[in-house]
N, C-alpha and C positions, 0 to 999 in steps of 0.2 A: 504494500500500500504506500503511495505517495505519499509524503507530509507536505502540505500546501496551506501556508497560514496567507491568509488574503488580505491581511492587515500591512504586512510585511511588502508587498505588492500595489496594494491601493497609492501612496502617492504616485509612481510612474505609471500608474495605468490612467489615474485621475487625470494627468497631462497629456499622454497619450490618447485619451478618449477626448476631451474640449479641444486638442489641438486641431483633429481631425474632423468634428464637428464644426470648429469657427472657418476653418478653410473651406472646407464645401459651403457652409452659410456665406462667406466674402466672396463666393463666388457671384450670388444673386443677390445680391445687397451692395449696393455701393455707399452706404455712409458710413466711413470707417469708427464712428463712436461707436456703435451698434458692438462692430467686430472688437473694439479694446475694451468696453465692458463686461461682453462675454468672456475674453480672455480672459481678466481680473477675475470673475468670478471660477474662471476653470485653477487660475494659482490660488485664490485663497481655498478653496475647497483643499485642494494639495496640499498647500502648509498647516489647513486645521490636521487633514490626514498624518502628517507628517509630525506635530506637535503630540498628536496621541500615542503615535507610538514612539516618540522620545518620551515621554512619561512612562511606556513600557521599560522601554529599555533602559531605564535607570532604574526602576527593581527589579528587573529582570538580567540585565548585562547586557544581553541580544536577543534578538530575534532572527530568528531562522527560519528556511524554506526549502523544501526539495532534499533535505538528508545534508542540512548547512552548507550549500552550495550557494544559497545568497541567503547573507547574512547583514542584516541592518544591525550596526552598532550605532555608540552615540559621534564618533566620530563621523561616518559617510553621510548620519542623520544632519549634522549641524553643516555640515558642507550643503546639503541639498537644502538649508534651509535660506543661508548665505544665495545661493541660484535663485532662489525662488524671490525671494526679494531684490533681485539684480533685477531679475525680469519682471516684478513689477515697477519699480523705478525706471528702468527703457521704457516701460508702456503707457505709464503716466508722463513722461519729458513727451 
């Protein structure tokens, strides 16, 4: 049996999923507000995901997927969290 924790998973799919969503919507929408507020909403949804499981992994150590093949610690956590607010500050300038 796989060990697949979807918590561990959820913020890069969360971006993954709104990315791909706001490009097919930028395709038929031409006011670009429309498409930087849906992005903002696709990042903050990812760093709430992303905050929750930094609270794991500080009483937990890690979080693991796949038999510890991806492995969210609070390091990679606090790097992606640094990303995540890069890109909303590009989207907000």
């Amino acid at each position: 049996m796989i060990d697949v924790n979807w918590l561990a998973f959820s913020p890069p799919l969360t971006l993954l999923i709104s990315a791909s969503f706001i490009v097919i919507f930028a395709l038929f929408v031409t006011d670009t507000r429309i498409s930087a507020v849906l992005s903002l909403v696709g990042l903050f949804i990812s760093f709430g995901f992303t905050v929750v499981l930094f609270s794991q992994v500080q009483d937990a150590g890690m979080v693991s997927s796949f038999g510890l093949r991806y492995l969210a610690d609070s390091m990679s956590l606090g790097f992606n969290m640094v990303i995540v607010l890069g890109a909303v500050i590009a989207i907000l300038i």
